[in-house]
N, C-alpha and C positions, 0 to 999 in steps of 0.2 A: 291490642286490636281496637280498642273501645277507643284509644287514643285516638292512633291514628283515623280513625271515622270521624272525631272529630275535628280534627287539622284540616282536614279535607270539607265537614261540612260548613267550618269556619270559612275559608276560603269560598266556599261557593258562595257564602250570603254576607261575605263582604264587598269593600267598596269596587275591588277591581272582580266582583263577581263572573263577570261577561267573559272575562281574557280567561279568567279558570274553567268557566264553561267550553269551550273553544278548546280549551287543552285537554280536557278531558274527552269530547269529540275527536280528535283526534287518535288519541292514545287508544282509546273502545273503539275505532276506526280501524288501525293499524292488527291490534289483536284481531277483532274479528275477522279483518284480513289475512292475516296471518292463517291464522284455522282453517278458513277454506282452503288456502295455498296447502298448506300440509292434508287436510284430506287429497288433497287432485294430488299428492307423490311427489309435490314440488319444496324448495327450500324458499322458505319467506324471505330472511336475508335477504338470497342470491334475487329475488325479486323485487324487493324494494330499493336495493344498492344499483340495481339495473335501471330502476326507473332516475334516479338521479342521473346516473351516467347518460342517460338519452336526453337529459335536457342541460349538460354541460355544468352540471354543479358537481361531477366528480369525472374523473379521468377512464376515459376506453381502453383496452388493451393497445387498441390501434386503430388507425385513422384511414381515410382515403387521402387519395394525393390532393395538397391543398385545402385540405379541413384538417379541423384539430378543436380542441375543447372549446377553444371562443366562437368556432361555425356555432357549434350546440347551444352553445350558451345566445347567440345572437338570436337564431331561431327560435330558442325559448322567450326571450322580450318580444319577440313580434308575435307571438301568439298570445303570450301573457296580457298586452295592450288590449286589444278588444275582448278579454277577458274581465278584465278590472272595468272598463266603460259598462258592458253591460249590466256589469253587477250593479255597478252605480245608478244605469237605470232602472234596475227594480227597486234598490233600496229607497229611490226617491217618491215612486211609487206608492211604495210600501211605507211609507214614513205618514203619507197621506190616509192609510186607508184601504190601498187600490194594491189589487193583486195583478199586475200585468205578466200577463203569458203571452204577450204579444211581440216581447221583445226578439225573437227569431225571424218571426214578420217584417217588421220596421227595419232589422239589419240588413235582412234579404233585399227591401223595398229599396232603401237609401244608395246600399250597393249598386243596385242594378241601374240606378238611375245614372248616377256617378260615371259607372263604367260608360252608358250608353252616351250620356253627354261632355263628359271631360275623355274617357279615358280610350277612344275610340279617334279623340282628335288630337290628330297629329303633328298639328299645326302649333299647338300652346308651347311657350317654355316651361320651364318647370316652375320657375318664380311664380309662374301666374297658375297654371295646372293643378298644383298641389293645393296650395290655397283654397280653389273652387273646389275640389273632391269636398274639401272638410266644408266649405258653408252649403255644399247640396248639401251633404248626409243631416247637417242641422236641421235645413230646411224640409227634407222629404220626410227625416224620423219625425219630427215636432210635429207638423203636418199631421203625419200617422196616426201618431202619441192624443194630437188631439182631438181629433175626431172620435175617438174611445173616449177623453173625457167627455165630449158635449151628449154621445148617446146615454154617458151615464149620467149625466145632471137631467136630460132636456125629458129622454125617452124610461127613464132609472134599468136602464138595460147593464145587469151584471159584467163588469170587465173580465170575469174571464169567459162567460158569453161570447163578447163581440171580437176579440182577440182572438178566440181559439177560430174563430167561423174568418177574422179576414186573415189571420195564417194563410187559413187553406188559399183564398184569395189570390192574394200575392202571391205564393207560391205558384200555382195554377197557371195565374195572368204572365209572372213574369217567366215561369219556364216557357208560355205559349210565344213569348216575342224571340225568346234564347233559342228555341228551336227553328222556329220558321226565319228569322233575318239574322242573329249573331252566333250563330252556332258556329265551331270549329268541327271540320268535315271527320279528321282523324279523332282528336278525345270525346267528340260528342260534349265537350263542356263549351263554355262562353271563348269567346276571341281573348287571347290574354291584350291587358291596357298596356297604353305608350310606358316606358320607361319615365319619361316625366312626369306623367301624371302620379303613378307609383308614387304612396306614403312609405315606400321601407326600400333604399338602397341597397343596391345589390354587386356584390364581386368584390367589395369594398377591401384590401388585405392590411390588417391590422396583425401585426407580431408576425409578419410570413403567412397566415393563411384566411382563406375566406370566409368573409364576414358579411352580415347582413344589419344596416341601421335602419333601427323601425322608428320614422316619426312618431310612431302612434303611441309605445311607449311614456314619452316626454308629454303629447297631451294629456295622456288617461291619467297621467301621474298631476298633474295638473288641475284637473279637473275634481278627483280623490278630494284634494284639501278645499278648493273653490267651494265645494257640496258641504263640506265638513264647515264651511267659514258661513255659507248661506245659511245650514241647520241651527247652527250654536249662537250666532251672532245679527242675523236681519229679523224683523219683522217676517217677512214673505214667508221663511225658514219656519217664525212662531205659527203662524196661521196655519202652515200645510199641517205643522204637528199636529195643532188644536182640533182642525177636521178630521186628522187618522185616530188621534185620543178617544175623543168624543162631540161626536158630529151635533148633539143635541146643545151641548154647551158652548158649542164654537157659534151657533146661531144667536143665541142666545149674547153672547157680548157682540156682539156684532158683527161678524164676519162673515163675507160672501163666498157661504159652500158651494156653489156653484160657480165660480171666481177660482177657488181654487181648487177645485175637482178637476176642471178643466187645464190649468194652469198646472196640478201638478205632472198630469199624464204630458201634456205637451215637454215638459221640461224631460220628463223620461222619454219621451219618444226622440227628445235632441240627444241624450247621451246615446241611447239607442243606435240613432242612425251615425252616432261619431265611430259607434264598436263597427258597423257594418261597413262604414269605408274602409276604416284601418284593417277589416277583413278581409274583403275581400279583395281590394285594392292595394294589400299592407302585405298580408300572410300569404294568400292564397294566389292573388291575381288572376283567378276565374271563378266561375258561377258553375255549378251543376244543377241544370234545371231540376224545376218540382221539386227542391230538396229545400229541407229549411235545416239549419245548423245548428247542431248538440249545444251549440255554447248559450244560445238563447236558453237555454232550459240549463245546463251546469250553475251561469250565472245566478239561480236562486239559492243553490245549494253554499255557494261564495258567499254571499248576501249573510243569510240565514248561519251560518259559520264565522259571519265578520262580525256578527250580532247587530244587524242594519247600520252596521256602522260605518261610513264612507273612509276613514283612517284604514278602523278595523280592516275593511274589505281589501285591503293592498294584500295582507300577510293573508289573508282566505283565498286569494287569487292566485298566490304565490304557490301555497298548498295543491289547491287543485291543478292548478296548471301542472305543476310536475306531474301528474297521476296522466291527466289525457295528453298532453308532449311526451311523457318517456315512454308510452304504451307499446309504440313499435316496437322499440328498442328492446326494452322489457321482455317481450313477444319471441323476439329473437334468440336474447341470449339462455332464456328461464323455461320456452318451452310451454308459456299460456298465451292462449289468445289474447288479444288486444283488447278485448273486449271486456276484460276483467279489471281495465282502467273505469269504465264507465260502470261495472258493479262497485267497487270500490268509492266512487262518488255518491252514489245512492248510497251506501252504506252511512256516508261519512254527513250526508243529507238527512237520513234517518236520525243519527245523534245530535248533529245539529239541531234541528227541530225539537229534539226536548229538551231544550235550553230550558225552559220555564218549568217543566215539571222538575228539572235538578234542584233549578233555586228555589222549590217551594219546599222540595224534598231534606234542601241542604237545610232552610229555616224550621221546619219542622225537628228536625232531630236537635237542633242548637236549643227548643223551645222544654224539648224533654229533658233532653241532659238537665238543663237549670232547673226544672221541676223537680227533678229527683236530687240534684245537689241543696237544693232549697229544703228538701223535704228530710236530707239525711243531717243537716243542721239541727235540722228542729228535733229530732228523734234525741241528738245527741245531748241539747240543750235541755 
């Protein structure tokens, strides 16, 4: 036993510490899932093997006419897409210093604008339609993004202050236009956008059945390493670190914290608003007014599971994504509400987050052991 404690707390407070952190979140994830399932009378198995099946990573008993395991699997990438952006915008955020809780805001915001100016005109080819969806969402999230940094340099108003209050905002404002000028009479949600304007192709029939290509996918994935090449490798990258490190010291060698307070919220408000077009415009192709979207807020749980790490956060995405994409399904065939996808993430949130007390915890016991190995030498000696 003594062993294995410490294989295990070697691992945590070694070099690939993070990736064992993350595995061990998971694994104390699935358990504690497991447990609940089994108090509610349920079989954990038969629910976790459901939750894959609903997102096309294992096989259904049986299909509807014209779908089949690549529909699932395509629908999972196009959800997946503005899941991995998002995350990217917090972690960039986050790397700074800056807690953004606004990212549901900015995706809501960019969306709406998107849909109202590109995706409502009928007139655009796709050549030209697509393209603009993605440079509004830049423009609207960045926008967004930085106006949270200048109240925080100018007025030092807490970012998750002013995020959580222009949430409500957005939300508010743009359910007031959704209802009163683009509402759909029948779902009470948004007018669906032109098919060209659409980031995620639809009907597509790849191997005999339907299929859905998510550009957004191929961005977010894009973007993953861009962030990963900014952090490790520019200047810009060093700076934003320096301010989230230690904002005392980043003044101190010379760097404009306010420069990049602003600068890094704006960069998050642009991944931001990339998650919200490929949302709404990508997965969804409507808007439910006044609502802001779970993925704003899953995406910290991504993040904080990737270990802020923009690589990291692909396999964090991948993870969660299956838990809120297989939930129907899951739902269906197990006999739990759906809802016990979005427990299951807070769970897996909670473990995540003590990333830092494992590795202190995992150093601490490597610190003993050598004390008392040092100590039964000397005894011996």
């Amino acid at each position: 036993m003594k062993t294995k404690r410490h294989i295990l707390s070697s691992r945590l407070d070694g070099k690939y510490a993070s990736v064992w952190v993350s595995v061990l979140a998971v694994v104390l994830t699935l358990i504690t899932s497991g447990i609940i399932l089994l108090l509610m009378g349920k079989n954990p198995l038969t629910a976790f093997y459901s939750f894959l099946q609903g997102c096309g990573l294992a096989p259904k008993a049986n299909y509807g006419g014209g779908s089949g395991m690549l529909s699932d699997l395509s629908d999972f990438l196009n959800y997946l897409a503005p899941m991995l952006l998002a995350s990217l915008a917090f972690i960039v955020g986050f790397k700074a210093g800056l807690f953004n809780i606004g990212i549901a805001g900015q995706m809501l915001l960019s969306g709406f604008a998107a849909t109202v100016i590109v995706g409502y005109n009928r007139s655009l080819p796709a050549g030209l339609a697509k393209p603009l969806v993605a440079v509004i969402g830049i423009a609207v999230g960045g926008a967004a993004g930085a106006l949270v940094g200048f109240l925080k340099y100018r007025f030092n108003i807490h970012e998750v202050v002013s995020t959580i209050m222009i949430n409500y905002i957005i939300s508010y404002l743009t359910g007031f236009f959704i209802n009163n000028h683009f509402v759909d009479m029948l779902t009470r949600t948004s007018r669906i956008c032109s098919p060209e304007s659409r980031l995620t192709l639809t009907g597509v029939q790849i191997a005999g059945v339907n299929c859905k290509v998510p550009f957004g996918i191929v961005i977010a994935l894009i973007m993953a390493f861009a962030v990963q090449f900014i952090f490790e490798r520019t200047s810009f990258g060093f700076e934003l670190k320096a301010v989230g490190r230690n904002i005392k010291c980043a003044k101190y060698i010379g760097i404009g914290v306010g420069k990049s307070l602003v600068l890094s919220m704006t960069f998050s408000g642009v991944l931001a608003g990339l998650a919200g077009v490929t949302y709404y415009l990508g997965y969804t192709n409507t808007i439910i007014p006044k609502t802001l979207v779970g993925m704003g807020y899953d995406s910290i749980s991504v993040a904080l599971l990737g270990n802020a790490s923009p690589v990291g956060s692909i396999f964090a995405a991948f993870i969660v994504s299956i838990f809120q994409q297989g939930a129907n399904y899951m739902s269906s065939i197990a006999g739990v509400a759906k809802e016990i996808a979005s427990l299951i993430t807070g769970i897996l949130l909670l473990y995540a987050s003590c990333g830092t007390y494992m590795k202190m915890k995992a150093h601490s016991v490597i610190l003993r052991d050598a004390s008392r190995e040092e100590q039964r030498k000397e005894e011996e000696t």
